[in-house]
C-alpha positions in Angstrom: 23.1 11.7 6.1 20.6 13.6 8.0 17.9 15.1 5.6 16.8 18.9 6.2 15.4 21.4 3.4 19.1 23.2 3.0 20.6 19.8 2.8 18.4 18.2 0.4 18.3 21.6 -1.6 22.3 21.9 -1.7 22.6 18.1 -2.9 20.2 19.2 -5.6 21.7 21.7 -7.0 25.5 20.0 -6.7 23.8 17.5 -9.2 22.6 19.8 -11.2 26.3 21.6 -11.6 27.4 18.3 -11.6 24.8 17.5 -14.8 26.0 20.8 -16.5 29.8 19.9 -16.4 28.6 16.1 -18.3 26.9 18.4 -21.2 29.9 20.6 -21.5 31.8 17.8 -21.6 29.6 15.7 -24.0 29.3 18.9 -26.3 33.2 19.2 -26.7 34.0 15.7 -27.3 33.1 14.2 -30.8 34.8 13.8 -34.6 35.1 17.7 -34.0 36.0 19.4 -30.7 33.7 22.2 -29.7 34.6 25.0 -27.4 32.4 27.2 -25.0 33.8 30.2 -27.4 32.0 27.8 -30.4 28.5 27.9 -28.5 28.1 31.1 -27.6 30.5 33.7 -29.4 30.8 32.3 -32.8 27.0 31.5 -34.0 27.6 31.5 -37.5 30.2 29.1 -37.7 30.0 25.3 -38.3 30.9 24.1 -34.8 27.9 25.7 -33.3 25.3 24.7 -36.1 27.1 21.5 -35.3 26.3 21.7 -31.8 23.0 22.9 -32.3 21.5 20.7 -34.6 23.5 17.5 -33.6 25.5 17.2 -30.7 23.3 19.1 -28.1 20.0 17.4 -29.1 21.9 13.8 -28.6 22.8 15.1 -25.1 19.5 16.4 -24.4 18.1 12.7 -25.0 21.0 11.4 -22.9 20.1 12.8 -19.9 16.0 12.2 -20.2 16.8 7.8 -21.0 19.6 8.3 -18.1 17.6 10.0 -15.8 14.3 7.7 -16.4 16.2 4.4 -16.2 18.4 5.9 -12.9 15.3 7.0 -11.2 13.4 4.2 -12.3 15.7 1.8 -11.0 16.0 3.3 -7.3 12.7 2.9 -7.3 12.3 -0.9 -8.3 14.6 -1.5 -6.0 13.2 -0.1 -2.6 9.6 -1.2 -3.4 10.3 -4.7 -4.0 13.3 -4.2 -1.4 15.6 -6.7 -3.9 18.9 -4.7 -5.3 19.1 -7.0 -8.5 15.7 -5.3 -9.2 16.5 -3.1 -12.4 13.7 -2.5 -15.4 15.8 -4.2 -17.8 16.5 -7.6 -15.9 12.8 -7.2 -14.4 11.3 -7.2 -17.8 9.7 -3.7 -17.7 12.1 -2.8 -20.9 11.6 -5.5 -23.0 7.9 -5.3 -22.4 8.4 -1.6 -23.4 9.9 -3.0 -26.7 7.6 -5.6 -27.3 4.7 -2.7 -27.3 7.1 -0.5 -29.4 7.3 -3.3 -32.0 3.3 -3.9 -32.3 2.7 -0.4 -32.7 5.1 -0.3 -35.5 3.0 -2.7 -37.6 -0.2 -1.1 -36.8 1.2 2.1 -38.1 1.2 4.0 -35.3 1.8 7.7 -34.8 5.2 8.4 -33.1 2.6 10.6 -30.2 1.1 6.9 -29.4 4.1 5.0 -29.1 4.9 5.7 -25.4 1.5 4.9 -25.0 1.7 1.7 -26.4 5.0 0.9 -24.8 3.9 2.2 -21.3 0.9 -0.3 -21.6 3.3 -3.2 -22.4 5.5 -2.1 -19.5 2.9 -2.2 -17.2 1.5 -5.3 -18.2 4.7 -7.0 -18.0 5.5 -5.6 -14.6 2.2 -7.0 -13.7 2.3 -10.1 -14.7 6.4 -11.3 -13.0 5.0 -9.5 -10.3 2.2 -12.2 -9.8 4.4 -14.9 -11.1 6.9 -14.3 -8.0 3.8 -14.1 -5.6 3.9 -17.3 -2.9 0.9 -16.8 -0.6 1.0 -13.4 -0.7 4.4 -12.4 -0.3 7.0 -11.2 -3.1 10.2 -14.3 -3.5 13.2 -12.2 -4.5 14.7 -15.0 -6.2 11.9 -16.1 -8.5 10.9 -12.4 -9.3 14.2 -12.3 -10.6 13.8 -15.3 -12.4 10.7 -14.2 -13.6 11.8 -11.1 -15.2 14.9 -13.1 -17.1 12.2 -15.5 -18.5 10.1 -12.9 -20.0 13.2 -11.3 -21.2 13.8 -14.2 -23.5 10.4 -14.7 -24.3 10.2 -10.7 -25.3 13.3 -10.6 -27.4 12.0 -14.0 -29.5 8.7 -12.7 -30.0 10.0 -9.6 -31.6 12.6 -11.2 -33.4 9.7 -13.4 -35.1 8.3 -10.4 -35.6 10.4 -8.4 -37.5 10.9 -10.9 -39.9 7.9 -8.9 -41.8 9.8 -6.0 -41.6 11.5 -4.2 -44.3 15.5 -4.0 -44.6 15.3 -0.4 -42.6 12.3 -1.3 -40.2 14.8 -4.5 -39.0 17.7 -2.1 -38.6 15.6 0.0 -36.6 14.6 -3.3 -34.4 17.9 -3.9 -33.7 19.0 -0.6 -32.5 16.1 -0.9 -30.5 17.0 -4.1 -28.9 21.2 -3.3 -28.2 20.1 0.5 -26.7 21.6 3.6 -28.9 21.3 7.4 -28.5 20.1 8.3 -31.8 19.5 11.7 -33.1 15.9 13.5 -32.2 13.8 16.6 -33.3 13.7 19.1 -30.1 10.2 18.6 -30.1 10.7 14.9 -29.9 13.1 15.5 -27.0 10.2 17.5 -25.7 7.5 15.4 -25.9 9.9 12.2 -23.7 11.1 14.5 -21.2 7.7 16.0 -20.2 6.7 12.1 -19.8 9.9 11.8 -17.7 10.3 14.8 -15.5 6.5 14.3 -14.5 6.7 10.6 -13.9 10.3 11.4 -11.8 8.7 14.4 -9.7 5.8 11.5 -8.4 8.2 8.8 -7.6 10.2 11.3 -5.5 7.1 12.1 -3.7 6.6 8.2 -2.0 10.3 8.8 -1.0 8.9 8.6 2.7 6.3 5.4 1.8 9.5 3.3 0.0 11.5 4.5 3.5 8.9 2.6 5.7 8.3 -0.3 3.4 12.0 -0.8 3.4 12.0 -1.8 7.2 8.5 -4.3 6.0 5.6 -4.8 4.3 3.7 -5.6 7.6 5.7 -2.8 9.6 4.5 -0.6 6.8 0.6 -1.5 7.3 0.8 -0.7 10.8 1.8 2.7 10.8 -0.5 3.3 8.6 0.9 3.6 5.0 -1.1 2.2 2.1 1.2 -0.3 0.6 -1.0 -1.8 -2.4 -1.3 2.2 -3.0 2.3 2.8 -3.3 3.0 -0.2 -4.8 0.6 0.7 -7.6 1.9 4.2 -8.0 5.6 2.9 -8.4 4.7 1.0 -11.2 2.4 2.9 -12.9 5.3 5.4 -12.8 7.8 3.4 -13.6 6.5 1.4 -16.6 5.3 5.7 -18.1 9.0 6.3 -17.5 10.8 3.0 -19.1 8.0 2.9 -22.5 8.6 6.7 -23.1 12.4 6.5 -22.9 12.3 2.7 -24.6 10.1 4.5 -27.5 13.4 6.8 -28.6 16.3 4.9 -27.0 15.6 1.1 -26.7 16.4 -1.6 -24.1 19.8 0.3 -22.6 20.4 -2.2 -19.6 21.9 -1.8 -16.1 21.6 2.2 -15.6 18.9 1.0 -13.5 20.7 -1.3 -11.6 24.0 0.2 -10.6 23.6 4.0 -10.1 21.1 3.5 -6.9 23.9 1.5 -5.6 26.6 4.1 -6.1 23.9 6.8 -4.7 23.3 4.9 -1.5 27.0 4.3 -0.9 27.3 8.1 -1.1 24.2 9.9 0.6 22.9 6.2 2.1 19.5 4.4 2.2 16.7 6.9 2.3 14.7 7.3 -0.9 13.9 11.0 -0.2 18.0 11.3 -1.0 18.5 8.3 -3.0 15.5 8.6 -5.6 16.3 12.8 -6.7 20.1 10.9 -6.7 19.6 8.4 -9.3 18.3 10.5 -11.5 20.8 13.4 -11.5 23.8 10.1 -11.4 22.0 8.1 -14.4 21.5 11.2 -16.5 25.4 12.1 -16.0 26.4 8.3 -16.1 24.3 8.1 -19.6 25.4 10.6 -21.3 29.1 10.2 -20.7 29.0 6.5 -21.5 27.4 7.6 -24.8 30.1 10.3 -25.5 32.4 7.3 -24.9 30.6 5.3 -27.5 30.1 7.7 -29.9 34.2 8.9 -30.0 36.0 5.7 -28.8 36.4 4.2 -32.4 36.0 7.6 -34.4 39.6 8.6 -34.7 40.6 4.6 -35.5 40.3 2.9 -39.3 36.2 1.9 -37.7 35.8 5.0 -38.1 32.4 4.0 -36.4 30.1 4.6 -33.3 29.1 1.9 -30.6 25.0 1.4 -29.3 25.2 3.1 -26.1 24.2 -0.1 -24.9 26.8 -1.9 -25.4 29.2 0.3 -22.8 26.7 -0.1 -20.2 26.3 -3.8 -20.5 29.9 -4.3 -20.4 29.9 -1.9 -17.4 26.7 -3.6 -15.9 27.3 -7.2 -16.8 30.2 -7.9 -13.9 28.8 -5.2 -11.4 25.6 -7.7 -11.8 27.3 -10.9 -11.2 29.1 -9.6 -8.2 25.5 -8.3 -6.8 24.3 -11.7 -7.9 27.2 -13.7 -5.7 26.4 -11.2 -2.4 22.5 -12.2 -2.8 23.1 -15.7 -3.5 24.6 -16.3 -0.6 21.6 -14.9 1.4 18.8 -17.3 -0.5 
């Protein structure tokens, strides 16, 4: 698709109908049905204090981790030009985690614990990033193996380490490791999605940089774009997106991975559609996986909610092995 300002600004704001039709749906769905009439004509009455202090908070918070972990994702992919790239296989989520689960047992404040976990993002991003270095140029196939390394090494470091952890504390650890949509204070909400919306508005802007890049590195250099500069920005970015929404949410995999895809099979390769795309598409694909977790075994003898994360990684898991067959047979 050809980009021009009306273009790019119509697609925007279909997402953005698009985005309010997933709340309205997300709000009515649950043990309790709520209506539009609930929300906005009856205020006094339990479906809207309901909706107010439970369900609409919960789809507040869907949207920030979907959109982080969609945006994110597009993002991974068309710097390191790899489509398996995702920050829960590449190790930028579990590195979140890891930083989330230190700043536990130093008692930190909840307003330092995106810090913490954007720090252990980063560093993790930095250091598969060298790994998958061969004189100077990124190896697709061993960043990937990089990143599923550090995985295991993430998760049994912070399984060793919640064994000082109180009965609660090792609930909360596990939560944190499947991926849930819990329930949040507004300013909490707040807090994330300033992180998010700020990190997403600069990853939009190397739209044009990741388009170039694309092509190649040494393409890139020639005309001029400053791809250690980009490169730097995207991560920095990204890791301040995946610790602030890991912080809340936990390690919620393959958003990341499969909504760029869809995007670019709708509106094609360039990031300056693709990277607004993912985020609008992850936000909506988020939250209505996590009204399908929270009502799918409500109305049964369970009588119980699923992790978030476990509908996306049954979603994910295949859609990953069939991008894993296409890419094998390239290597």
């Amino acid at each position: 698709m050809v980009l021009t300002a009306k273009r790019w600004w119509f697609v925007q704001l279909v997402s953005l109908l698009l985005v309010g039709g997933a709340v309205v749906v997300a709000a009515h769905f649950g043990s309790q049905p709520i209506t539009l009439g609930d929300i906005f004509v009856d205020r006094v009455g339990l479906p809207h204090q309901l909706f107010i202090s439970i369900r609409f908070p919960r789809v507040l918070l869907g949207l920030v981790v979907g959109l982080a972990l969609g945006g994110s994702g597009a993002a991974l992919q068309g710097l390191l030009r790899n489509p398996l790239a995702d920050p829960y296989i590449l190790g930028l989520a579990s590195g979140a985690a890891l930083g989330y689960v230190v700043a536990m047992i130093l008692g930190v404040p909840f307003g330092l614990l995106p810090v913490f976990a954007f720090g252990s993002s980063l560093a993790s991003m930095a250091i598969i990033y060298r790994l998958a270095l061969i004189r100077g140029r990124l190896v697709p196939h061993i960043l990937l193996l990089s990143g599923v390394v550090f995985n295991a090494f993430a998760f049994a470091l912070i399984l060793a380490l919640n064994l000082i952890f109180t009965t609660e504390q090792s609930h909360n650890i596990l939560m944190l490791l499947i991926g849930s949509i819990g329930l949040e204070s507004y300013p909490r909400i707040g807090w994330i999605a300033a992180i998010v919306l700020v990190a997403w508005a600069g990853l939009i802007f190397q739209g044009k940089g990741l388009n170039i890049m694309a092509q190649s590195g040494d393409e890139a250099l020639t005309l001029g774009v400053d791809v250690d500069r980009i490169r730097i920005k995207v991560f920095l970015l990204t890791s301040l997106m995946v610790g602030a929404v890991v912080s809340v949410a936990g390690l919620i995999g393959f958003v990341g991975l499969f909504i760029p895809h869809m995007v670019r099979l709708i509106l094609g390769s360039d990031h300056r559609w693709v990277l607004p795309a993912s985020g609008f598409l992850g936000a909506i694909a988020l939250v209505l996986a996590d009204t399908l977790a929270r009502t799918l075994l409500i109305q049964t003898d369970y009588m119980s909610e699923l992790p978030v994360g476990v509908v996306t990684a049954l979603v994910g898991g295949p859609f990953f092995l069939i991008l894993l067959f296409r890419e094998k047979r390239r290597w």
